[in-house]
C-alpha positions as CSV (number, residue, x, y, z in Angstrom):
1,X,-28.3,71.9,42.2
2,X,-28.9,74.3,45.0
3,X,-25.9,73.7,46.7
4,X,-23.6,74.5,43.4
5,X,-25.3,77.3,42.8
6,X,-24.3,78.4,46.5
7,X,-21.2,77.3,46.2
8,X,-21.0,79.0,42.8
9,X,-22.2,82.5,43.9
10,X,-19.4,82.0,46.9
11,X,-16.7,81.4,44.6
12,X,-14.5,84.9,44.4
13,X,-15.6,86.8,41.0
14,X,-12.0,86.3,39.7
15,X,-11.8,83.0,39.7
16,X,-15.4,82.1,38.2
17,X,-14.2,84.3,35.3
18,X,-11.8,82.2,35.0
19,X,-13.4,78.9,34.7
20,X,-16.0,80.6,32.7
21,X,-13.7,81.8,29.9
22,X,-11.8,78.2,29.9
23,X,-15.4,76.3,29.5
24,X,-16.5,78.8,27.2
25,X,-13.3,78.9,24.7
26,X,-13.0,75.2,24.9
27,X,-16.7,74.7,23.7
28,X,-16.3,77.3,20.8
29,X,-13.1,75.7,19.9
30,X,-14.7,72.3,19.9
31,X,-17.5,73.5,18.1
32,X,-15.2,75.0,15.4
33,X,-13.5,71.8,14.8
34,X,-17.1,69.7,14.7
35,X,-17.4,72.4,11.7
36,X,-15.3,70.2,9.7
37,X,-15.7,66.8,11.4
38,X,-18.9,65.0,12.9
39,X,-20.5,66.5,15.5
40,X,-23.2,69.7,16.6
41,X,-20.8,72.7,15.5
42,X,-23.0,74.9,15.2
43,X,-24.8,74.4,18.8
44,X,-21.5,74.0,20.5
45,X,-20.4,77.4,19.1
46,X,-23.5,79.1,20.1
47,X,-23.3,76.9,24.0
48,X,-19.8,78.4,24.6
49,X,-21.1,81.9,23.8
50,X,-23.8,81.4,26.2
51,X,-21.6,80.3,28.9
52,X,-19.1,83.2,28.2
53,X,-22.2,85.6,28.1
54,X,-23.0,84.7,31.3
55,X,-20.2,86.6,33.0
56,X,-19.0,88.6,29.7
57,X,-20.7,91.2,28.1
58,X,-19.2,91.9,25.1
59,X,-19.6,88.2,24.8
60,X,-23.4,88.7,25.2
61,X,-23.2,91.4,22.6
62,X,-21.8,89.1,20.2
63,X,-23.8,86.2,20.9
64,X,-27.2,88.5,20.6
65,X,-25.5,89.6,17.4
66,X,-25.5,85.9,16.0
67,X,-28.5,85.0,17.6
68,X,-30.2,87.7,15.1
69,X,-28.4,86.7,12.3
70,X,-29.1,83.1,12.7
71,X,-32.9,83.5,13.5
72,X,-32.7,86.1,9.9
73,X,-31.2,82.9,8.3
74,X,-33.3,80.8,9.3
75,X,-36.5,82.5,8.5
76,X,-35.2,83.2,4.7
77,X,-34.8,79.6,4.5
78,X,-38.4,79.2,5.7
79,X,-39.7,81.7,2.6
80,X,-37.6,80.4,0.0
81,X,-38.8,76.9,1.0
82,X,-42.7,77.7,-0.1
């Protein structure tokens, strides 16, 4: 692991924004379509914001934006459950 992370880090900035916006699309896209067919949609959405907010920060923006909204969700669900 150390050594990709080296390796990583050496990698021109260009370029790893690059890969991460390919990775990152392709796993919301992916996600999007396990919406409607089998499959983790929701976490795959919320893994290719992660990996775009890790060089993006709009991209963290919106994924702390979801992240809130989801936890709100989530915790609404809890009290109507009781």
């Amino acid at each position: 692991m150390e050594k990709f992370k080296h390796a990583w880090r050496k990698t021109p900035r260009p370029a790893r924004r690059v890969l991460v916006f390919i990775i990152g699309l392709a796993c919301i896209i992916a996600g999007l379509f396990m919406l409607v067919l089998p499959g983790p949609g929701w976490a795959t959405i919320f893994l290719g914001l992660a990996v775009l907010a890790s060089e993006f920060d709009r991209a963290e923006r919106v994924r702390a934006a979801v992240a809130k909204r989801f936890r709100a969700v989530i915790n609404k669900a809890r009290s109507t459950k009781r």
